[in-house]
Residue, then its C-alpha position, 0 to 999 in steps of 0.5 A: x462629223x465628230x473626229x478623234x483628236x489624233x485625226x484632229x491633228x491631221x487636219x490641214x484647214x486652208x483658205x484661198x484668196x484669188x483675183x481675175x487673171x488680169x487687172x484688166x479685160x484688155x490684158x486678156x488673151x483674145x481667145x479668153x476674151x471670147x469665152x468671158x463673154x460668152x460666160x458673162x452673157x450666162x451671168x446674172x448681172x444685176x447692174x448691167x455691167x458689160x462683160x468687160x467691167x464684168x469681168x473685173x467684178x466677177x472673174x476671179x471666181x472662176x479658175x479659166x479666168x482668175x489665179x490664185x495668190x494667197x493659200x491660208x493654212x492652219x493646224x493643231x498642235x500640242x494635243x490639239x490645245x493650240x492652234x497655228x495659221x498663216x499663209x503662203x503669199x506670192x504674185x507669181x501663181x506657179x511658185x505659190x503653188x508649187x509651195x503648196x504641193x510640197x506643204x502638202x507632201x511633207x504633211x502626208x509623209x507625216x501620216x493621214x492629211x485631210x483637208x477642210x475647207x468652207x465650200x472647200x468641194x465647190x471652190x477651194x479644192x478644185x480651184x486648186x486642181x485647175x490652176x495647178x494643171x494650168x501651171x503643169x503641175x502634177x497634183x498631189x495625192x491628197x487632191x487628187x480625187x481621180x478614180x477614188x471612191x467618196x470614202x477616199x476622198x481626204x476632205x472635209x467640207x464645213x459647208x456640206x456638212x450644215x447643209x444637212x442634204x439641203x442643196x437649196x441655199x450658200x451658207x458663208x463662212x462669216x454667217x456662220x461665224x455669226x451663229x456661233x458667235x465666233x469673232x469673225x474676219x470681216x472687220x478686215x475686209x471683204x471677199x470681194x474687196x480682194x480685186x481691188x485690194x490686189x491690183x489698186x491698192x497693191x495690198x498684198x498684205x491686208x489680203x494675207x491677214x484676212x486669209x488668215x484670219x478666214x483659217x482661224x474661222x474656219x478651224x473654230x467653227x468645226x470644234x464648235x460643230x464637233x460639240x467642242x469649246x473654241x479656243x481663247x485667243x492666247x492659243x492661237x499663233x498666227x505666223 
């Protein structure tokens, strides 16, 4: 995995925040009221929640049910000594995203941009795609992965890579964290404490900070599994 500091630097890490689509199951257009049921019968649902309470607890997990509102993204700079995170933040979906795309195509007219993610593959990556089709929004080539072989493929996926072939267990960003001793983001909140952040506490803010805070985590944890030191606090900007 380890990678030449000039591809360090072409490194995009990023992080998204979603909620459900709506705040409430009733705001549901009908036809996507039938599918989350259908889909909410398939879940397990320890609580026994009825698919209508489901959906406020878990669909925003699922991109025919949720959109994004917050991308964290981060970079090194100056030799890759420092490093720089923040986010980008909207309530309308397309213009957020939109955002994004021209972020992304101003960095590859730069050069080579390869995105990390942690389960970036699973989630982040085509999250992304699909909400952006929904949107009707072209992707960009760099997640684009349509017709490219698997060397192609511009993305780096921390959790796909301490799996070691190992499919058998989810391995979170904050474990992780935890095992190298890398000052996580938890003591901002939770990841499934971003729904009601969003819609009952209209905290938009709080969301950002902890996104942010995920990228920052995110880009110490793969120096330490390239074999290298994390980076003091004094190197880190966040905007």
């Amino acid at each position: 995995m380890s990678q030449s500091p000039l591809q360090l630097k072409n490194i995009l890490f990023l992080d998204i925040e979603t909620v459900s689509l709506t705040e409430n199951f009733s705001e549901l257009p009908e036809r996507l009221k039938d599918h989350w049921r259908r889909k909410a019968s398939k879940l397990k649902n320890e609580g026994e929640l009825e698919p209508e309470d489901l959906y406020f607890e878990r669909a925003a997990i699922y991109a025919e049910f949720g959109k994004v509102i917050c991308i964290g993204v981060g970079g090194f700079y100056e030799q890759d000594t420092k490093f720089r995170a923040k986010t980008l933040v909207n309530t309308d979906e397309k213009l957020l995203l939109l955002e994004f795309k021209n972020l992304l195509e101003e960095h590859t007219a730069k050069g080579n941009l390869i995105l990390c993610a942690h389960n970036g593959r699973e989630f982040d990556f085509p999250y992304l795609c699909r909400r952006m089709l929904i949107n009707g929004i072209k992707l960009p080539a760099v997640l684009d992965i349509t017709g490219k072989k698997p060397w192609e493929v511009m993305h780096i996926d921390t959790l796909e890579f301490w799996k070691f072939g190992d499919y058998k267990n989810y391995t979170s960003l904050d474990l992780l964290a935890s095992v190298f001793d890398i000052p996580g983001s938890k003591s901002l909140m939770d990841g499934s404490e971003v729904n009601t952040n969003y819609y009952h506490q209209n905290n938009l803010q709080k969301i950002a900070e902890y996104c942010r805070e995920d990228v920052v985590v995110l880009a110490q944890l793969y120096l330490k599994m390239n074999g290298r030191d994390i980076l003091e606090e004094g190197n880190i900007h966040r905007v």
